[in-house]
Each structure stands twice: as C-alpha cells, then as structure tokens.
N, C-alpha and C positions, 0 to 999 in steps of 0.2 A: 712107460718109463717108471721105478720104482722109486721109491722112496729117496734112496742112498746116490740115486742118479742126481735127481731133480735139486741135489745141494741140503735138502732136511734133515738126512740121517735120524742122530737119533733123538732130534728137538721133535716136540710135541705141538698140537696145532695150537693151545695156550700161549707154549714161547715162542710162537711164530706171530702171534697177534698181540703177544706183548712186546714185541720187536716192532712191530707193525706201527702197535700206538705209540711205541716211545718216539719210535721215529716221526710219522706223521704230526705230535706236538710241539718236539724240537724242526720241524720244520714250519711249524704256524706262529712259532712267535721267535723272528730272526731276531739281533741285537747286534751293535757294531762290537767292536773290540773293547775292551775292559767294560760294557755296558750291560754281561749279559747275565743281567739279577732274574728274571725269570727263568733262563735256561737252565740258570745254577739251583734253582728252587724246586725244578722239575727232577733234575738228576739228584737232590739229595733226596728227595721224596720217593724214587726209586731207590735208593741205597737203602733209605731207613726200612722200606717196607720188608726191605730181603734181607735185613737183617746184617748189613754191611757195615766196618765202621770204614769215616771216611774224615778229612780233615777240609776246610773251606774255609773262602777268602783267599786263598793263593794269589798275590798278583792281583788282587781288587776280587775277581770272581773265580776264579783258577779251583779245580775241585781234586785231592787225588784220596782215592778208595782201594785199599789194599785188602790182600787173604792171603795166607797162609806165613810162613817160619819168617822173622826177621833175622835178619844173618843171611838164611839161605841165598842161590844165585835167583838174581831180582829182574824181572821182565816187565815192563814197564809199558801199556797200552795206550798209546798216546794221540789222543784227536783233540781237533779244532773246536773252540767253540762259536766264533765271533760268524755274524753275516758280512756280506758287501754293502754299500750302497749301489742301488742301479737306479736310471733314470727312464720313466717312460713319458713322452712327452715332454710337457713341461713338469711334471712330478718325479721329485727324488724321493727314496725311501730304502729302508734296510730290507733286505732278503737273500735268503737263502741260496744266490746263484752258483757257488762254489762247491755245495754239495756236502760242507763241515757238519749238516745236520745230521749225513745217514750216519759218515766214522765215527761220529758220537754215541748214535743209539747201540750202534754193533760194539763196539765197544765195551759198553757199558754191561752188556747182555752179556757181552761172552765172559764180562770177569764174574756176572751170575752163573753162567752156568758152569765155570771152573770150581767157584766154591762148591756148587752144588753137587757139581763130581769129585770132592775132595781131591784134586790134581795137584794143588800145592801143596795139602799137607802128606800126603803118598810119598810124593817127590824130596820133601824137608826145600822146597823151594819158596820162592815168594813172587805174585801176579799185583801189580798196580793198576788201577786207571787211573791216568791224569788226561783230564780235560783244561784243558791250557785256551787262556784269552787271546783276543788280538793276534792273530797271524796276519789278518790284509795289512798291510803297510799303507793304513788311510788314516784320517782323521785327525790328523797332528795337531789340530787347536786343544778339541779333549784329553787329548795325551800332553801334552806340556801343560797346560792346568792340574793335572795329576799327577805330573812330576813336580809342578811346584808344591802341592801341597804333601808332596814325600809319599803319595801314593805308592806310584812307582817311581822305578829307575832307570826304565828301557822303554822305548814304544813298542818293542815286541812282548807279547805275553812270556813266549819260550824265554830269549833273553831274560826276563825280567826273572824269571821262575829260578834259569840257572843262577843268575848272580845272588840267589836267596838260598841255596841249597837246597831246591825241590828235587836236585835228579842227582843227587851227589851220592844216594847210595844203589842207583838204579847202573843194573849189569850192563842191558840192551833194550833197545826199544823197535817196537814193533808197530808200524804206523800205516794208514791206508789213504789212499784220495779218489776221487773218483778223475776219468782222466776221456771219458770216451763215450760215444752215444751207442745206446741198444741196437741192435743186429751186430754190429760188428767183431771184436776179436772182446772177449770175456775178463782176460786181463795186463796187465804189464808186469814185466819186472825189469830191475836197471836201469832205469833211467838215470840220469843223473840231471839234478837244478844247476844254472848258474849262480854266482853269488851276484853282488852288486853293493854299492855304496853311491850315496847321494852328494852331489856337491851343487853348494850353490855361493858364483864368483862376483862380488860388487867391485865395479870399477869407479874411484873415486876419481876425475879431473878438477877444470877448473871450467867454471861460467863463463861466458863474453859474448859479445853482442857479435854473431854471427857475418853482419855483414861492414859493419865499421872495424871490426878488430878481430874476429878469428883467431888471429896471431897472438895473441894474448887468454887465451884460454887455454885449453886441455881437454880434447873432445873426448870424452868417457864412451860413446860408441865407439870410434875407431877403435881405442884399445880392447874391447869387445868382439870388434867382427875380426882384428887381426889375431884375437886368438882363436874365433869358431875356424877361420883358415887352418891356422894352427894345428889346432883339433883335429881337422880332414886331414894333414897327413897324419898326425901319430899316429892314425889307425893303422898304417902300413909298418909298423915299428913292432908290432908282434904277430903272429904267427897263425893260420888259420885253424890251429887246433887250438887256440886263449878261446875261441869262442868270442871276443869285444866285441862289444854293442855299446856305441860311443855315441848319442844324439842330442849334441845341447839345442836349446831355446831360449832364445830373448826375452825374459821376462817383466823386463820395464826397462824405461827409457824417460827418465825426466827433461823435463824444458818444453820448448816452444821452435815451431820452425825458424824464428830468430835469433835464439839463443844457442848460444855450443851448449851441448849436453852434459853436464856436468858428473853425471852419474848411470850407469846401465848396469843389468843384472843378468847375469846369467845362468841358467839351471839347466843339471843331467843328472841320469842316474848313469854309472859305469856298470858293464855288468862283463862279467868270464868265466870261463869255466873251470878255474879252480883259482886257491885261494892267492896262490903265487903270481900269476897272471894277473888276478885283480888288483893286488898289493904295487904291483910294477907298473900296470894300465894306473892308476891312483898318483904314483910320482910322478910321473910322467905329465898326465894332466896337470898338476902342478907346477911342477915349472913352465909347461908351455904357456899357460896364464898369467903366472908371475911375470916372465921375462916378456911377452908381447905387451905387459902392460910398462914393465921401465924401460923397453925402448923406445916410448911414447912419453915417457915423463906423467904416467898415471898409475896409480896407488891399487893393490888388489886388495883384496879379505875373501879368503876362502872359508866359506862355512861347511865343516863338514856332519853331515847325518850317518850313524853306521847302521847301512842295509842288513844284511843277510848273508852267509857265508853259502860257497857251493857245498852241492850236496853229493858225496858218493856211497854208495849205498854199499854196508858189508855182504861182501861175497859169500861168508859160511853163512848168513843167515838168510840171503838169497835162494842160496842150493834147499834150505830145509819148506823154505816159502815155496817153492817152483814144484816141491815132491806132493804136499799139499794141495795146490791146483791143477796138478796132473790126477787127481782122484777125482776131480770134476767134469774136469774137461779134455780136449784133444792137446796136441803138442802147437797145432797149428793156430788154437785160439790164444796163444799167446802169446805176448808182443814185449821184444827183447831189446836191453839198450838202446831207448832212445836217448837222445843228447835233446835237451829242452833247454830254450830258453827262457823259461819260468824261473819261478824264484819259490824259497820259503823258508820260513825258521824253523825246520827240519835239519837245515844246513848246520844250525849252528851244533843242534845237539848230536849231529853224526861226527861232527868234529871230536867229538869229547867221549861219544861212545857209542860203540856200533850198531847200529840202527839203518833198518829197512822202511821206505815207506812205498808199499804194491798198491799199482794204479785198478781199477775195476771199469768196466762199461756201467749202461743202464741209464744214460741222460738221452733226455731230450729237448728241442732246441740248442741255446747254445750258454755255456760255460760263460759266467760273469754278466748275466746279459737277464734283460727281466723277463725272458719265457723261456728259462731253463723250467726244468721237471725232470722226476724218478719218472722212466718209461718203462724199466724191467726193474721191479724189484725184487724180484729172484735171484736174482744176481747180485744188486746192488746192496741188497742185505742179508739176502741168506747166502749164496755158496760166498761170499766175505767173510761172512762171521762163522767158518766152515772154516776156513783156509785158516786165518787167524787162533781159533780158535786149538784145532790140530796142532799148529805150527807150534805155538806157547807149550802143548802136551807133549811133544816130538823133542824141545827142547829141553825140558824140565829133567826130560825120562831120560836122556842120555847127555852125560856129562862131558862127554866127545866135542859136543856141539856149544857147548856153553863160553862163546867167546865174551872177551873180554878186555879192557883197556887197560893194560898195566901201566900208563904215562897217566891217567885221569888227574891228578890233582897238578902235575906239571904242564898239561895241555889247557888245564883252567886256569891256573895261573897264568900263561901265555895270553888266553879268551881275553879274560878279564882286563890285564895290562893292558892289552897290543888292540885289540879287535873293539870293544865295550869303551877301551881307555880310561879305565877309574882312575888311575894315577891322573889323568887331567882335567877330574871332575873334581 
C-alpha cells in the first residue's frame, strides 16, 4: 500500500508524530467543560510555536486561530474541548471518552498545514480553528457559579461563543466526531442529532395528616403521577418521524408515610428530531402538567433548561466531504444518514450556518464509558485530517461551493430571542 493509500499523502513522518503527540497530550490531561486551562495551554503552545496568531479566553477557555484574508469566504474548524466524567467503581473522574481529544488535535494540524501551504492566501480565503468549551451537557453546579459570576451565559460552550459573536463572521463550519469502533465502516456522513430541552416540574400541594384528614390536604404526588400518565399518552400526539423521546423521573418526594406529600418533582429531558417537533413536544408537555395539576387543586412551576437544537447537516458541504473520503476509501465503508438520537451543540451552530460534522471509526471499547481508547489511529487521525483538510482546499478553490447563509443575523436574532431567550433573562 503506498503512501497516498494509507491516508499520509503528502504529510511527512514529523507531522505525522506531531499529530501523534498533540493528540496523545490532549488526551492525557481530560478537563470538564469551561475547566479546560491545560488543554488551552497546550494548544496556544502549538500556535505560538507555528507561528499562528490566535485569540483566548473565549467562553472562559474557548481558543479560535485564524490564517489567511479577513473578508474572504471564512471556514471555520470547529472541535470540542471538554472531557466526560465516567465512573469506575466507586471512582469518578474526568476523561476523555467522547473522543473530543483526537477533533482537536486534527484540527488544530490541519489549520498548520493550510498555512503552511499557503491555501488561504492562494484562494484570498479565510481558515479558523475554534476550539470551543463545554459541549457535554454536565456539571450544572460549575456552570451556574459561572454564570453567576458573569463568566458565561450559556451552559453550552458553543451557545455561549455565539451569543458573544465568536462565529458571526464565520461562512461554514466543518466539524468531525468520532462515532464508531475499528474494523468497521471508516466513516459516516448525514447523520442527523436530535435536539432536546430540559424541564424540570415542582408540584406544590398542601400537608395533612394522612390518616386523620387526607381530605384536607393536597397530595403533590398525585398530581405528579397524573401527569407521568399524562405524558404516556402525548407521546401518541406526534408522529414517528418527530423522533420524541419523552421519559420523566420522579425526583423527590417530601413527607413522611403519614403525611400527604406536600411537594413532588419531576424531571425530562424532551428530545425530536427537528426543531418544530421539539417546540410542539415542549407545549404540549406543558400544559399536560399544568392542567393535571389544577384538576387536583395543585400549583406547578415549570423550570425550563435550553438543551441543544437538532442537527441537519448541509448537503453542498456533505457532497464536497463524501468526494474527499472516496480518495481513501471504498463507497462501501461509508455509512449514510443515520437518524441518532444523540445530541450536541453542533445543532445550534448548523442552525445559523452551514455546517457538516463527519463521523470516523478507530475506538475501542465503548463510547462515554471508562475503557474507551484510539484502536486505529490511522484512521482516527490521519485519513480525518486528509478528508478535512482536502475538503477546506476543495472549498476555498472553487467558489461554486462556497455556501452560505444569507438569513444569519435574522436566524440569530430568532436563536437568541426564541431558543437562548435573552429577552427573559
């Protein structure tokens, strides 16, 4: 197998071992979301050495490093930085099971080697990396301490990025994850994420002594479990293409087995597969909760958290992505529109501008789980950063391809109002 097979073209065994090590570092020191002061230190350390300039602090640790023409049409390289928590035993701790280490390092390389082949300046184009915080949707004590101190303003890094205007001059973005373990199919395209949003519903009743008076209280479970009923049918209320994924949980229950229960909580995440389904699934839960609670003479408070919006991925940039990994590989190792119900704050930037995120193989064990591992990195970082890397050239060079969102500040304006909800902050 030659060179041009094997995914290396025409990278040198240097930036194949500097790919090697950036990757291997950012995978030895994981970091939750807005926490990741090391990662960030590692990747300006690469910038500076290559001679990059770059801006930092985005969003507490957010890094983006640009080359070539301001003005020109702007491609934007966009990975994760944050780790999971996973639990072994009785031990929690942060790591790298999601795999946001390799998108980073590839990444990060390939906007080195773009400069290095002057591709933006050829073109009068413009290449960014933004390494963006916080994509797991975990840790919500750390993130509301950081929003109280005006850190941020989002739990999501992305979110928080766009309401600061980090991607307000950015064309399209070009994004990768890993999605699949070694031997199997090389890569994905089309997928699509679902979205989701968080609700969590307090029923307030009234106290009383269970077996003298009953009748004088206001059981706050009941009106809890007559809306988990509730809940079980609206699922039939929309349609097997919403994709709904509707599964509350009881999360407390005050009192005593002699007391009526004065108070019960309930918690879901709603998830569908697009943004109109989830907006409807969202009402919908709402009044079922609301009215099962005043037909009992108890009080709700719906708290809501805004998740993540679905993701559909642009088609023109798909076709240039797919021509890319057909120089690698066969037609058959690659795996077309899956419908996921995963999530991620991908979602919201495809919303606002066209953006691809192609899935890769090359793990081992299992996804989110503490004996994931890189099993092929051949794959999982070079013919990535091959595809990627092409693809940005492919776009740059021909103006055909160079899509674009002519609604961008009328779709953020929307984001921002309707989805973010600033007007109610």
């Amino acid at each position: 197998m030659n060179t041009e097979e094997k995914g290396l073209g025409s990278w040198t065994e240097r930036e194949r071992e500097e790919l090697l090590e950036l990757g291997h570092a950012l995978f030895a020191c994981p970091e939750l979301g807005f926490q990741e002061v090391k990662s960030a230190r590692i990747l300006e350390d690469f910038f500076e050495k290559n001679g990059i300039s770059f801006e930092k602090g985005l969003s507490v640790t957010g890094i983006k490093a640009s080359i070539g023409k301001k003005g020109g049409y702007h491609i934007a390289l966009v990975a994760d930085m944050d780790a999971l928590e996973v639990r072994d035993g009785e031990n929690a701790y942060p790591f790298h099971s999601c795999g946001h280490s390799i998108q980073t390092a590839v990444m990060a390389c390939v906007l080195k080697r773009l400069k290095e082949r002057g591709i933006a300046e050829k073109t009068g184009g413009q290449v960014s990396f933004i390494a963006a915080p916080a994509e797991e949707f975990i840790d919500f004590e750390t993130r509301a301490k950081l929003k109280e101190e005006g850190k941020i303003r989002y739990f999501s890094g992305k979110q928080d990025m766009i309401s600061k205007g980090v991607f307000d001059d950015v064309d399209c973005v070009i994004s990768m994850h890993i999605n699949g373990d070694s031997g199997g199919p090389l890569f994905d395209i089309n997928s699509t994420l679902a979205g989701f949003m968080v609700k969590k519903v307090i029923f307030r009743g009234k106290a009383s002594h269970s077996g003298a008076a009953p009748h004088l209280g206001r059981n706050a479970l009941h009106g809890a479990s007559l809306a988990m009923d509730g809940i079980a049918y609206l699922k039939d209320q929309l349609p097997p293409e919403a994709g709904l994924k509707l599964h509350p949980v009881l999360t407390s229950c005050g009192g005593t087995v002699n007391v009526i229960p004065e108070q019960a909580v309930l918690e879901t995440y709603i998830r569908a597969n697009t943004l109109e389904y989830l907006l409807e699934a969202g009402e919908k839960f709402d009044r079922c909760v609301t009215h099962c609670g005043e037909a009992l003479g108890i009080e709700t408070e719906i708290i809501n958290t805004t998740g993540y919006m679905p993701f559909a991925q642009s088609q023109e940039i798909t076709e240039v992505v797919h021509r890319q990994m057909l120089e690698l590989c066969r037609e058959d190792q690659i795996v077309k529109n899956v419908v996921s119900g995963a999530s991620g704050d991908i979602g919201d930037l495809g919303y606002l501008i066209p953006a691809v995120q192609f899935g890769f193989s090359g793990a081992e064990g299992r996804i989110h789980s503490a004996v994931f591992s890189v099993g092929d990195e051949e794959n999982a970082y070079f013919r990535t950063a091959r595809v990627a890397e092409k693809t940005v050239e492919a776009i740059l060079s021909d103006p055909s391809l160079q899509v674009k969102n002519p609604d961008f500040q009328k779709k953020k304006e929307f984001y921002l109002r309707e989805w973010l909800g600033e007007n109610r902050e």
